[in-house]
C-alpha positions as CSV (number, residue, x, y, z in Angstrom):
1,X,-22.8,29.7,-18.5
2,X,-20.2,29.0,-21.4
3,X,-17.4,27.2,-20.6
4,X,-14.4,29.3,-20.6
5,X,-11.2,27.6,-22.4
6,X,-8.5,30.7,-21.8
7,X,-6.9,28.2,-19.5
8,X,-6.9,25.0,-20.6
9,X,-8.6,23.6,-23.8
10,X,-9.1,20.3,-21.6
11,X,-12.9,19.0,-20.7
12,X,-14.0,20.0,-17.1
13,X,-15.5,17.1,-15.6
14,X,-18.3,17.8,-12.7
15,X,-19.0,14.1,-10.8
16,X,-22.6,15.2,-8.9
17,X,-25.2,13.9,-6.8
18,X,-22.0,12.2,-4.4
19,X,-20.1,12.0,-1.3
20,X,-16.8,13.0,-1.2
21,X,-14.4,12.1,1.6
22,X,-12.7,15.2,2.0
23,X,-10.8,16.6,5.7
24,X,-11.6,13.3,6.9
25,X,-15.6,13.7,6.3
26,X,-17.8,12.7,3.5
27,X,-19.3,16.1,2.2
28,X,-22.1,16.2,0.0
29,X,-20.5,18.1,-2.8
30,X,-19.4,17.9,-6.6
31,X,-16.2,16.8,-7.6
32,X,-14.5,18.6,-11.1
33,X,-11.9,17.4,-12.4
34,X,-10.0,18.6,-15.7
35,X,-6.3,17.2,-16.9
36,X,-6.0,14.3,-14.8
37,X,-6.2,16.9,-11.5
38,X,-9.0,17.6,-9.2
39,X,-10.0,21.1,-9.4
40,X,-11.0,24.2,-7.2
41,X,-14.8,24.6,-8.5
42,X,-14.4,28.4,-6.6
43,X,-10.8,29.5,-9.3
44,X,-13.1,27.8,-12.0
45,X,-16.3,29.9,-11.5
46,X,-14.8,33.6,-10.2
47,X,-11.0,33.3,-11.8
48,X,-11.9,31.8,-15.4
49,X,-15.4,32.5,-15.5
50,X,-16.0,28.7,-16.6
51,X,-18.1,25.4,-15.7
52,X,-18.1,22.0,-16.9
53,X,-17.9,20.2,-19.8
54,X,-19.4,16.9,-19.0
55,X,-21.5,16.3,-16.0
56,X,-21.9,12.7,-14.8
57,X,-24.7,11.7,-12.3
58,X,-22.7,9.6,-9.4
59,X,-26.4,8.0,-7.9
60,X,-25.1,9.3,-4.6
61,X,-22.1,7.2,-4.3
62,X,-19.3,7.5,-1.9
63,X,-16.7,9.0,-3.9
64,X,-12.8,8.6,-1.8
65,X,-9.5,8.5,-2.9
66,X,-7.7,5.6,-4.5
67,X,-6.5,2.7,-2.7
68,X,-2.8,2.2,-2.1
69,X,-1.2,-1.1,-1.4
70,X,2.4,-0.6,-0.1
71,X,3.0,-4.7,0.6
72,X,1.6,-6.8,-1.9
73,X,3.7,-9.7,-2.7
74,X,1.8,-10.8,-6.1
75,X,-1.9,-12.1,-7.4
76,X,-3.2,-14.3,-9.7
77,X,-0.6,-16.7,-10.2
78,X,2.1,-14.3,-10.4
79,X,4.8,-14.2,-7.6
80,X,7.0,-11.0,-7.6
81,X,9.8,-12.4,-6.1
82,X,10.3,-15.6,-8.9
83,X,12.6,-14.4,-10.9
84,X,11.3,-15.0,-14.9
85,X,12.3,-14.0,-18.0
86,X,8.7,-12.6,-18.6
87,X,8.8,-10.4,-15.1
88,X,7.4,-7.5,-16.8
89,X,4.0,-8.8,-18.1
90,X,3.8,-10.1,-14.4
91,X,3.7,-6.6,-13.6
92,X,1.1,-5.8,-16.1
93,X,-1.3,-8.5,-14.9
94,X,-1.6,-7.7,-11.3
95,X,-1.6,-3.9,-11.9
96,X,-4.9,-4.9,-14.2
97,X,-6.6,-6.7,-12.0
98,X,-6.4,-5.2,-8.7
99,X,-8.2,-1.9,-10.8
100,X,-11.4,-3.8,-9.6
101,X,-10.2,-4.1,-5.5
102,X,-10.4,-0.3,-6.3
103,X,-6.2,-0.4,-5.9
104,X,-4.4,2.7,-8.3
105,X,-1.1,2.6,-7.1
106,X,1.1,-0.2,-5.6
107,X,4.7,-1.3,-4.0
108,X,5.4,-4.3,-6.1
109,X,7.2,-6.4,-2.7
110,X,9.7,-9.0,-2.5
111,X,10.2,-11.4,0.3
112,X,13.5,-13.0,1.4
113,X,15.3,-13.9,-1.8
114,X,18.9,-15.0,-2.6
115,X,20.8,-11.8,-4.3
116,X,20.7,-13.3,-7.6
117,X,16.8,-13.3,-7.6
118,X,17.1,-9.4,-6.7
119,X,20.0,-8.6,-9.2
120,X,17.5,-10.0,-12.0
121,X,14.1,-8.9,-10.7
122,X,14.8,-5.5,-9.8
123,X,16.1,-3.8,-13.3
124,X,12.8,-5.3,-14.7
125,X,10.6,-3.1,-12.5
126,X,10.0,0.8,-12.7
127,X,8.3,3.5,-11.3
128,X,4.9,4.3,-13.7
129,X,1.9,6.5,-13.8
130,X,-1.1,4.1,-13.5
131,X,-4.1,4.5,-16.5
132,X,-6.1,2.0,-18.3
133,X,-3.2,-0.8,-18.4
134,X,-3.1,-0.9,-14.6
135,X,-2.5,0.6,-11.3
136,X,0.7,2.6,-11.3
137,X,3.6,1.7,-9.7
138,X,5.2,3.3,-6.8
139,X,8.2,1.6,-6.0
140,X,9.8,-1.9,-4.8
141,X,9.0,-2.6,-0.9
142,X,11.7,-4.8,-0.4
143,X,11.1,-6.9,3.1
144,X,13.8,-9.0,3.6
145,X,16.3,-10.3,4.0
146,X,18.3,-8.6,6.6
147,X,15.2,-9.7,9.4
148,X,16.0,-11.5,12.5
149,X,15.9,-15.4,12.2
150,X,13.7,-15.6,15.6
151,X,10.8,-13.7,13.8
152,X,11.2,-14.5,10.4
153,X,8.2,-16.1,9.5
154,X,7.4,-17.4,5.9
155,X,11.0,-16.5,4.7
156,X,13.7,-18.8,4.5
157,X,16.3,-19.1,6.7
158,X,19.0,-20.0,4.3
159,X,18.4,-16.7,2.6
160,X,18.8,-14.6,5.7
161,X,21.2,-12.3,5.7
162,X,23.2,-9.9,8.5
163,X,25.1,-6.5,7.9
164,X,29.3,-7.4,7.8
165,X,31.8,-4.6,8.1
166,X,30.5,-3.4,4.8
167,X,26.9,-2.0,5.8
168,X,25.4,-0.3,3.3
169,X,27.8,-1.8,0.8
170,X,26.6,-5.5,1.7
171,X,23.3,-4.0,1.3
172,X,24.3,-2.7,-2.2
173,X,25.3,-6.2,-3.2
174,X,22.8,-7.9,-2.2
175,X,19.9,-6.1,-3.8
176,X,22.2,-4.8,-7.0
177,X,20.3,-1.8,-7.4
178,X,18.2,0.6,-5.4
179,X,16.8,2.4,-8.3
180,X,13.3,1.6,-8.1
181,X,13.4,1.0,-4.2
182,X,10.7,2.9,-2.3
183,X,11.1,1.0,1.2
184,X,12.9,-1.8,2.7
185,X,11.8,-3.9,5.9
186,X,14.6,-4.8,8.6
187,X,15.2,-5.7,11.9
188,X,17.0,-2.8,14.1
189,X,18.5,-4.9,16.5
190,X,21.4,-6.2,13.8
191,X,24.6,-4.9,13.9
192,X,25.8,-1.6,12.0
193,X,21.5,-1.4,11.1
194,X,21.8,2.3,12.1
195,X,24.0,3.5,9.5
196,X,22.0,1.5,7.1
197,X,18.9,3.0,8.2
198,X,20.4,6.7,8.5
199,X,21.9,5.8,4.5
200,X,18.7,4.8,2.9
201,X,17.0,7.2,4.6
202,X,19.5,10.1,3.0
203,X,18.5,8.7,-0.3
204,X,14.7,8.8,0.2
205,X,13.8,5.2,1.1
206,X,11.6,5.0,3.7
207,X,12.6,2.2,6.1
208,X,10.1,-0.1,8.1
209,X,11.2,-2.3,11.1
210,X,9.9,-6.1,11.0
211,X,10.6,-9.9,11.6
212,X,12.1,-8.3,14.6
213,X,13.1,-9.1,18.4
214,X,14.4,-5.8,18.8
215,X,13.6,-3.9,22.8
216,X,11.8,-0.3,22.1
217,X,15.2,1.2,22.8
218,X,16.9,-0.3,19.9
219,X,13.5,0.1,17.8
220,X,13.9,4.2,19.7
221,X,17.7,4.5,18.3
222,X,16.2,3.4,14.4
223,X,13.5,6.2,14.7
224,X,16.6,8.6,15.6
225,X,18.5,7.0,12.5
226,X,14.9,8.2,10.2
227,X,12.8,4.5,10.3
228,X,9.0,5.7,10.5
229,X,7.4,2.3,9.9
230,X,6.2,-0.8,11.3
231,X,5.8,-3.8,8.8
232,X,2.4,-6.0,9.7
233,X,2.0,-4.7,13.6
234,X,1.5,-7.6,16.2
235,X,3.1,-10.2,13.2
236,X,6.6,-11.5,13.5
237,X,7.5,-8.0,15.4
238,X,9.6,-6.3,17.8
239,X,7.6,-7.6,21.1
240,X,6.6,-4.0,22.6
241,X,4.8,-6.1,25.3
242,X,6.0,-4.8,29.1
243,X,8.6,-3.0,27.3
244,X,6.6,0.2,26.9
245,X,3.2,1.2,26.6
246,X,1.7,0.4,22.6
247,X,0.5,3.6,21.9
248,X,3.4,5.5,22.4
249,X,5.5,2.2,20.6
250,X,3.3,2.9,17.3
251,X,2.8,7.1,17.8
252,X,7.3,7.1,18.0
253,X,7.2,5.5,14.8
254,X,4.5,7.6,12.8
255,X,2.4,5.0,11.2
256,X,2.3,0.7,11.2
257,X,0.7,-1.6,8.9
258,X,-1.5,-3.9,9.2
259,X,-3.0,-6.9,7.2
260,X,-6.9,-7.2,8.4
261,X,-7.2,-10.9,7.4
262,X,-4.9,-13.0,9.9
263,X,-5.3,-10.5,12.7
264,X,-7.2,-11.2,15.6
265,X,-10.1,-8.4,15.7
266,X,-9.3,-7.5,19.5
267,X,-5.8,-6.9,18.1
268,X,-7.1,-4.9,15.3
269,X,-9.3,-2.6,17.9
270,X,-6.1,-2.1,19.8
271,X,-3.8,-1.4,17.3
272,X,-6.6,1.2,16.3
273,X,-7.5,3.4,19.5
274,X,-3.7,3.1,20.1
275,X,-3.1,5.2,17.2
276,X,-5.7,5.3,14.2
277,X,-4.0,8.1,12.4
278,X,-0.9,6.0,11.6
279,X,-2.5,2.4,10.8
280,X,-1.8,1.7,6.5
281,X,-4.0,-1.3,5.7
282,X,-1.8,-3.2,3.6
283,X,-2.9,-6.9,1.5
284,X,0.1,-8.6,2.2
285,X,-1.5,-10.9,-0.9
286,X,0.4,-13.4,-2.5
287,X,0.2,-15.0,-5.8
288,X,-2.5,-17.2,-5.1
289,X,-4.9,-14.1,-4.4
290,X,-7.4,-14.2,-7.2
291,X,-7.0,-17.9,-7.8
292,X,-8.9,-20.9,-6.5
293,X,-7.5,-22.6,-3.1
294,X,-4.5,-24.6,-3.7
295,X,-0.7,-24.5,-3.6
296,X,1.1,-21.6,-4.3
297,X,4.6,-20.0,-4.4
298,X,6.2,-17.0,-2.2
299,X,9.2,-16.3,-3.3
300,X,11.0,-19.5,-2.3
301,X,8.9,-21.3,-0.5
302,X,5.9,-23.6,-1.1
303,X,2.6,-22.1,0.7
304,X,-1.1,-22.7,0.9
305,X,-4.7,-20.9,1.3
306,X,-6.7,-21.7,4.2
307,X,-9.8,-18.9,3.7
308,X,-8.2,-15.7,3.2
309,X,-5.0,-16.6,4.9
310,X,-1.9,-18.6,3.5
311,X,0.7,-20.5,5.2
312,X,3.6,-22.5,4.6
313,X,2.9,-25.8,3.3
314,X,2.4,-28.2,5.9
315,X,2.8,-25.9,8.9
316,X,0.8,-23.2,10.6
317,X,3.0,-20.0,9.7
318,X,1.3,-17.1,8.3
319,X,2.5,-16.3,4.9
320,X,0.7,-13.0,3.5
321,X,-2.8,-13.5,2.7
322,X,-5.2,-13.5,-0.4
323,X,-7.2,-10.9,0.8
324,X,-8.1,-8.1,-1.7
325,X,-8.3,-4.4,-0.4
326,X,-11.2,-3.6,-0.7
327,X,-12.0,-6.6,1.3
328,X,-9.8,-5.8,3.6
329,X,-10.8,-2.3,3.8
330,X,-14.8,-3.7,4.7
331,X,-12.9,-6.3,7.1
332,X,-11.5,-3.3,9.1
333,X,-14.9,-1.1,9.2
334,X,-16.7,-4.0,10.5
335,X,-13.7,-5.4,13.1
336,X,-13.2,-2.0,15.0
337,X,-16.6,-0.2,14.3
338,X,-14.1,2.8,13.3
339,X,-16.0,5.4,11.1
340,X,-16.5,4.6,7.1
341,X,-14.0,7.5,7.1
342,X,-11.3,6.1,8.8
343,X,-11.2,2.9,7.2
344,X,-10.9,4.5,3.6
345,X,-8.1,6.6,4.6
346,X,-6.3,3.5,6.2
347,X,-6.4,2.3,2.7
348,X,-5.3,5.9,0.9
349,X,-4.2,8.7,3.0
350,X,-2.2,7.0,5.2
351,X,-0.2,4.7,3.1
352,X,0.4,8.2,0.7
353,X,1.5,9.9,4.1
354,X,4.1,7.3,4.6
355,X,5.4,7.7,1.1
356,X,5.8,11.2,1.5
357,X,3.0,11.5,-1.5
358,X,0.0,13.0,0.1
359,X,0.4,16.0,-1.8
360,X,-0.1,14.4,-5.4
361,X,-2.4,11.1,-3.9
362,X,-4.6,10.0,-1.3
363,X,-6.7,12.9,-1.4
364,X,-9.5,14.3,-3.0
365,X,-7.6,17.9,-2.4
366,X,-7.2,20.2,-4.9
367,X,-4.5,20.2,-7.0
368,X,-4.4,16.2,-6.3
369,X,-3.8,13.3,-8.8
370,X,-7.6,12.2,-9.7
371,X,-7.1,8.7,-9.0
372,X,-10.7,7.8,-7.2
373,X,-13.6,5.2,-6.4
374,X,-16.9,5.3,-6.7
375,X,-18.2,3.1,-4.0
376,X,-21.4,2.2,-2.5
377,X,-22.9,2.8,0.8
378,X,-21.4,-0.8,1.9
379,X,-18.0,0.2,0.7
380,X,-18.2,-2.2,-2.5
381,X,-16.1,-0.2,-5.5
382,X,-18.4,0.7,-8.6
383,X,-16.1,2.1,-10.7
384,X,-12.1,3.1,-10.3
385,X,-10.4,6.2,-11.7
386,X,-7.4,7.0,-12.7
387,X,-6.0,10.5,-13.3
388,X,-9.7,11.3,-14.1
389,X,-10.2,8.0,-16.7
390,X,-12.3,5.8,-15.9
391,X,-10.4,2.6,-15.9
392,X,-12.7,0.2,-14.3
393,X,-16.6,-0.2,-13.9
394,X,-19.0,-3.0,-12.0
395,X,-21.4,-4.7,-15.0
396,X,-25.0,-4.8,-14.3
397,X,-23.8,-8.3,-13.1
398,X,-22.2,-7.0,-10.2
399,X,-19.0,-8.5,-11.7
């Protein structure tokens, strides 16, 4: 049958002999694609009397949506909360690389800074389509620094900071800019936080609660203000221990993340059968992820990789990891024993449904972005796509 090009004069792509992880099953169907979209083969065949263009043999991979990576501090030697004069090719790097963790879109995150590190990093960072120079880029997860100095982990005291009479407005000043802002991290239990929360939620920030000691009935009063999240579940959080039962703590909020590596697997089975729908897999990778053990930087301080984990130098406090995603995604299927399913959309629906994007990514539904992975049976990535380009492929090396 002759194509038909009344439509569209773009190629139809037809991805066969594959797996496609579609309504939460892998179906053992073809995938077409044509500009950048996935397509409805059914409108193709009976509406524009077409077919494909190009047809390309998948030797039955798994075929699933893109990763997304909503907390990922930096990688390979670049930290995204050092302010340089060079941020931008920062950027560049890590949204190149992590193309082969099967990563196509990311939240560029910064830790606890002092306002002038936020006042020059964040006009150097905008939202962008991802392609063959890199996974795209979503928007800033800022986490930090308005967090509670019992929890706050790997990020400096000194550069704490609490909501005056101002609110929003000492929010304002300390960041500079919201432009590029896609969700911030704070602890609900701080004065004047709900009309913070309720603010940047008005403007379309989503708003995580973290590096908190908050009681479930001040968490309860931030989910009435619009906060749906929970930053790294069981780390540096509000302690929902004999406060209330953990299912209901993580269903109030609509989804949690979680960083694999660092996690105790008992806690990771938990946090799963207490609500699997609403865990994100995030990295939490810092700049040292790609590099060879060592010292590293986040943000201010001075940390160091142990493994897959990183702490602060000298001490045992958890600092983000250097855990890739896909790694992480593999660490999660073999931990819980969830299905091969459920551990890809941890990775991709999940973090899309948080960002309000599971229309345009995170699916292989019609009409969606074609950012995708070819993976193999062991959930190793072959190949990454992006808006229907191949931007990444596995050598015969298995490099």
């Amino acid at each position: 049958m002759p194509s038909n090009k009344s439509v569209s004069d773009a190629p139809i792509f037809q991805f066969t002999n594959c797996r496609i992880l579609r309504n939460h099953e892998l179906q053992r169907e073809d995938l077409w694609v044509r500009e950048g979209k996935i397509l409805n083969p059914e409108k193709l065949f009976f509406d524009e009397k077409g077919s494909a263009d190009i047809q390309l043999d998948c030797k039955d991979s798994i075929i699933a949506p893109g990763f997304i990576d909503v907390q990922i501090n930096g990688g390979f030697g670049v930290d995204f909360s050092l302010a340089t004069d060079d941020f931008k090719s920062g950027i560049d790097l890590v949204s190149q690389k992590i193309l082969s963790h099967g990563v196509t879109s990311f939240c560029p995150t910064l830790v606890t800074s002092p306002p002038s590190v936020y006042h020059q990093i964040l006009p150097q960072i905008s939202v962008r389509n991802g392609g063959a120079h890199g996974a795209g880029v979503l928007g800033v997860h800022l986490e930090g620094p308005f967090i509670s100095k019992e929890k706050k982990g790997a990020h400096p005291e000194r550069c704490l900071r609490t909501f005056e009479a101002g609110a929003f407005q000492d929010l304002l000043a300390t960041y500079g800019s919201l432009d590029c802002v896609r969700i911030v991290t704070l602890a609900p239990e701080m004065q004047r936080s709900s009309e913070v929360i309720r603010e940047l939620t008005r403007r379309g920030i989503r708003v995580s609660l973290g590096h908190s000691v908050a009681n479930l009935s001040q968490a309860e009063e931030a989910v009435q203000q619009g906060a749906t999240f929970i930053t790294h579940l069981f780390n540096a959080m509000l302690p929902v221990s004999g406060r209330g039962p953990l299912p209901s703590a993580c269903a109030a909020f609509g989804a949690f993340s979680l960083t694999p590596h660092g996690t105790n697997p008992a806690a990771l089975r938990i946090a799963h059968r207490a609500h699997p729908k609403g865990l994100v897999l995030v990295t939490d990778a810092i700049a040292g992820m790609g590099l060879a053990p060592g010292r590293h930087t986040l943000g201010q301080q001075v940390v160091e990789i142990d493994g897959l984990n990183t702490y602060i130098a000298g001490t045992k406090t958890l600092s983000g990891s250097v855990a890739t995603m896909d790694t992480c995604v593999r660490h999660f299927l073999e931990a819980t024993g969830c299905s091969v399913e459920t551990a890809l959309e941890a990775a991709s629906l999940h973090p899309a449904q948080l960002l309000g994007i599971e229309h345009e990514k995170g699916t292989l539904n019609y009409d969606s972005d074609a950012d995708f992975l070819m993976l193999s049976d062991s959930l190793y990535v072959q190949a990454t796509y992006i808006a229907g380009e191949r931007v990444w492929r596995r050598d015969a090396s298995g490099m």
